[in-house]
N, C-alpha and C positions, 0 to 999 in steps of 0.2 A: 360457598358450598355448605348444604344443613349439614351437622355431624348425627350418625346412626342410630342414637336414639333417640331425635327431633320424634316428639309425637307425633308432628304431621305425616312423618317419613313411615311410620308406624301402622297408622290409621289406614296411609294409603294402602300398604300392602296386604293390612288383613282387609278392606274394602276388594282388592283385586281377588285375593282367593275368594272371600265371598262370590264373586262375581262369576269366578270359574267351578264352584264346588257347587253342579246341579248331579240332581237323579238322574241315572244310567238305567234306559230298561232292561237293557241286559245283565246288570248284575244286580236288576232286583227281580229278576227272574228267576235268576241262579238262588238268592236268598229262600226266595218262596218255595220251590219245587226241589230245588235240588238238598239245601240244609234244613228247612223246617218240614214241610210236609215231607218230603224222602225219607229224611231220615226218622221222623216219625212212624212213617209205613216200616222202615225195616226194623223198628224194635220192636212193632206189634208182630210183625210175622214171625218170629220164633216161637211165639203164643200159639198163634193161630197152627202151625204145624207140630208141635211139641206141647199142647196144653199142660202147666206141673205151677205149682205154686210159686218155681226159681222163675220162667220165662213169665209169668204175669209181673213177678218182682220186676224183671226186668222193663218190661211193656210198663208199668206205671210210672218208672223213672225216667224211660225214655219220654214218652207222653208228656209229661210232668214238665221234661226242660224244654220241646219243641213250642209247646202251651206258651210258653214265655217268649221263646225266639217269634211266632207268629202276632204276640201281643207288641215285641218290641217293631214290626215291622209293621202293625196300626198303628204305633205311636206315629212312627216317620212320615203316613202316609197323612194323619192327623193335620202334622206341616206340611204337608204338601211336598214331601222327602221323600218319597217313596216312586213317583214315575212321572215322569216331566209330562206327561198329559193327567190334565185336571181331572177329567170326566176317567179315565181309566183306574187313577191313583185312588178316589174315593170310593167306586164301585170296586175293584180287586180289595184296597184296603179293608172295606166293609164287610163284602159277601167272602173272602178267602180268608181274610186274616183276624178281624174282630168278632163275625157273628158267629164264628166254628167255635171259638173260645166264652162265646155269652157274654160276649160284649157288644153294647149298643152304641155304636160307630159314633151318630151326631150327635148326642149325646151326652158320650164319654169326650167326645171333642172339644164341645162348646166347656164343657167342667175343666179342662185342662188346658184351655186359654185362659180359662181365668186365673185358674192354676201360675202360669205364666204372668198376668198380666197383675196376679194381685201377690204374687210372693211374700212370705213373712208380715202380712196383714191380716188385720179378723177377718177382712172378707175375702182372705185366701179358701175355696173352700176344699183344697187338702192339708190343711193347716191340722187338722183334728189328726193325721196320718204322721205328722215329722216333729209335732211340739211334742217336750219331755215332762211338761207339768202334771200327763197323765201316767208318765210312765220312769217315773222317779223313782222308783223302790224295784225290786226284785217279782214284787207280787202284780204288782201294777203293770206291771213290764209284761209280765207272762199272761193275765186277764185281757189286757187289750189286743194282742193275738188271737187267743181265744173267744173273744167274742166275733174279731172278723172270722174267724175260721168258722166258726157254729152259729153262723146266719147273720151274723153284720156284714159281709161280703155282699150277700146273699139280696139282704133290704138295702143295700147303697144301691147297688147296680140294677136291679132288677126292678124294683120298685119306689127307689127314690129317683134314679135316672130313667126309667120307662115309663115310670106313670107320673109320678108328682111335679116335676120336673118339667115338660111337658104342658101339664092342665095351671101350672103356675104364673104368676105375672109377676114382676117386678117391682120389690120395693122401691120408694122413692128415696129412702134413707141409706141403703146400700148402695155401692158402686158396684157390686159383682151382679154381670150380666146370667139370666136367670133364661135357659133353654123354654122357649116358646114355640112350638107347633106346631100347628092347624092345619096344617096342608095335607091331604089325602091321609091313610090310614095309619097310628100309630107306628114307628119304627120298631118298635120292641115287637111285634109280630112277625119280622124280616127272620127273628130266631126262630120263630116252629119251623117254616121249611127245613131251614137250613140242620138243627138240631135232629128233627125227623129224618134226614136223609142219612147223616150220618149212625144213628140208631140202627136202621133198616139195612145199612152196607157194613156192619158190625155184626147186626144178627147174622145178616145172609155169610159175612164170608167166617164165622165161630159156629154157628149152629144154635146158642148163646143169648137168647133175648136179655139177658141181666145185663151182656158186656158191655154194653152202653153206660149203663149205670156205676159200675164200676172202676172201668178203665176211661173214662172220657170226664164223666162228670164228678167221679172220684177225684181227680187231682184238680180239675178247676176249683172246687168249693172244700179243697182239703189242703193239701201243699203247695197247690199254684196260687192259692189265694195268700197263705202267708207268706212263701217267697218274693211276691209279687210286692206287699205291702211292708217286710222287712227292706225289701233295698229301696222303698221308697224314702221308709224312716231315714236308713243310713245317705240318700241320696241331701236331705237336708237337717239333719240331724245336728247337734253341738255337744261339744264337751265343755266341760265346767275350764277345763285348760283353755277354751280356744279363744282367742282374744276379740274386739269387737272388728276387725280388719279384715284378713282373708275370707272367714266364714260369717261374717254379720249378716250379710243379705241368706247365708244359708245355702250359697250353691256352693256343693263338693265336686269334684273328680277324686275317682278311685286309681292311686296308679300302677297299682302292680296284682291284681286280679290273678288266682290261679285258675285250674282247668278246672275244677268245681264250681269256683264262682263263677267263670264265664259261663258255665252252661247252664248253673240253675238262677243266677242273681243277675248278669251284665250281658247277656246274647246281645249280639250285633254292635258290639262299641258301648255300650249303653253303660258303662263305668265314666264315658266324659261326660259327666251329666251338668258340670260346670260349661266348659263350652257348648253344651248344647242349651241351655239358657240364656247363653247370651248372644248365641243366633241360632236359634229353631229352625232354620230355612238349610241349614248344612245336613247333608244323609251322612247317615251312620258311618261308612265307609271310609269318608273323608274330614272325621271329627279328629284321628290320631295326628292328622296332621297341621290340624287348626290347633292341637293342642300345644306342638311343639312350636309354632309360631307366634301363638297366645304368651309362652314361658318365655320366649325373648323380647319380650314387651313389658318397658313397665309402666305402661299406660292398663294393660290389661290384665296382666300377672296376679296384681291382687285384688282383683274383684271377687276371685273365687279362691278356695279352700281346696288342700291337697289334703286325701286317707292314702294313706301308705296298703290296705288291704282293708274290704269287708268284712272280714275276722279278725283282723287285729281294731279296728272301730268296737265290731262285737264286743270284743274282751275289755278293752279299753272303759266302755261306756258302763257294762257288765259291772266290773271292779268299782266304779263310779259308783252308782244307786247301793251296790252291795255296803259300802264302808258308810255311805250317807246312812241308809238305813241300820248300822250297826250302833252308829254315834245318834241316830235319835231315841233307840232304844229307851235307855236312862231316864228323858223326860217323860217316857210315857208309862215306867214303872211306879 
């Protein structure tokens, strides 16, 4: 008889959940209508009934953190996590969940397999979003935000993946697979309808042609774009402490996430970012539990990195660059 931590004994049984952990359309119906869109409609409705600068405050936060919960549920659909039918999971994915938010679905897809496929390599191309050698200092730290937030968001996505991207070909010296094409009309046009409708069903139900601009494209290209790109950082980020084991490859889980980070940083699970790297084909729902079976493994255990919180990471890495940058002071006097 194998004894209980025989890797094979190991292997087999997270092999079996795999096997069993597929997409439920029912509760990714419930995700989409009932937590993201739902509850996005009832932050804007105290707006809409009560127009005052508190119910906008409110409607931009709410907005703010749904933007994300519907971002986190293109990712899923991205892998194919999101609705056990092919053709339904990429059209819902695309047309409900990415293009509402100005995100260009195949696109953003084909960039975040490679994402996947080339981790902690030059030709990772989110590599530029989680290395520290641009954001090693306090100032550095703060500029690289602020450039995605004040239109580097803005040129990645819109016209580095809608147009360039696209009209591109493939070096022959790179490995990172390079989004090509040609097949009927750009995808990045899929957003005018969609963008325009919700404009029009903003104006009609405020009275408001601004609020569109405002309350929608306000926090995409304002705080949903840095929150977005903060827990990516944090997602594979390092500390000068971490050693070359758990976090060498770079993939964290977050494991104690509060009600703020769940809503504006980790919506939908999206704090196992470790297990979901090392099987992308698990939905959201069913990562808490891949995680606690991942922890009894030590075939698996340390391929990835534990954050105790995305605010104690913050402060942690914060304190970092600050004392670096206080002790090179000297040399540069």
């Amino acid at each position: 008889m194998q004894p209980l931590t025989d890797p094979g004994i190991e292997a087999d049984a997270v092999a079996d959940f795999i096997k069993r952990a597929r997409p439920r359309t029912e509760r990714a119906l419930i995700d989409l209508f009932v937590w993201s869109w739902g509850m996005l409609f009832l932050g804007i409705l105290p707006y809409l009934l009560w127009p005052s600068i508190w119910t906008f405050a409110v409607a931009f936060m709410v907005v703010t953190s749904r933007m994300g919960a519907l971002l986190a549920l293109a990712h899923d659909a991205q892998h194919s996590a999101f609705l056990p039918s092919k053709k339904w999971n990429d059209m819902i994915g695309a047309w409900l969940c990415a293009y509402p938010m100005g995100s260009i679905f195949g696109s953003s897809r084909a960039v975040h397999m490679a994402h996947h496929k080339l981790l902690n390599t030059p030709d990772d191309p989110d590599r530029g979003f989680h290395r520290e050698d641009d954001k090693d200092s306090p100032a550095k730290f703060v500029v690289h935000f602020a450039r995605l937030v004040f239109g580097g968001q803005l040129w990645t996505s819109i016209i580095v993946n809608g147009f360039l991207r696209p009209m591109s070909k493939a070096s022959p010296t790179s490995q990172a697979p390079v989004v090509v094409n040609r097949r009927g009309h750009p995808e990045i046009l899929n957003l005018v309808p969609v963008q325009a409708t919700i404009w029009a069903l903003l104006w009609l139900a405020s009275g408001q042609w601004w609020l569109y601009f405002a309350l929608w494209l306000g926090p995409i290209f304002t705080f949903g774009t840095f929150l977005g790109f903060l827990r990516g950082f944090v997602d594979h980020a390092k500390l000068a402490s971490d050693d070359g084991g758990p976090a060498g490859a770079r993939l964290i889980t977050v494991l104690h996430a509060n009600f703020w980070e769940r809503a504006y940083l980790s919506p939908f699970d999206f704090k196992y970012h470790g297990e979901h790297h090392l099987f992308p084909s698990v939905p959201h729902y069913c990562l808490p539990e891949l995680h606690k079976l991942l922890q009894t493994s030590e075939v698996y255990r340390h391929q990835y990195g534990l954050r105790e919180s995305y605010s104690k990471f913050l402060a942690d890495y914060w304190h970092q660059i600050s004392k670096e940058a206080r002790q090179a002071q000297p040399e540069h006097s």
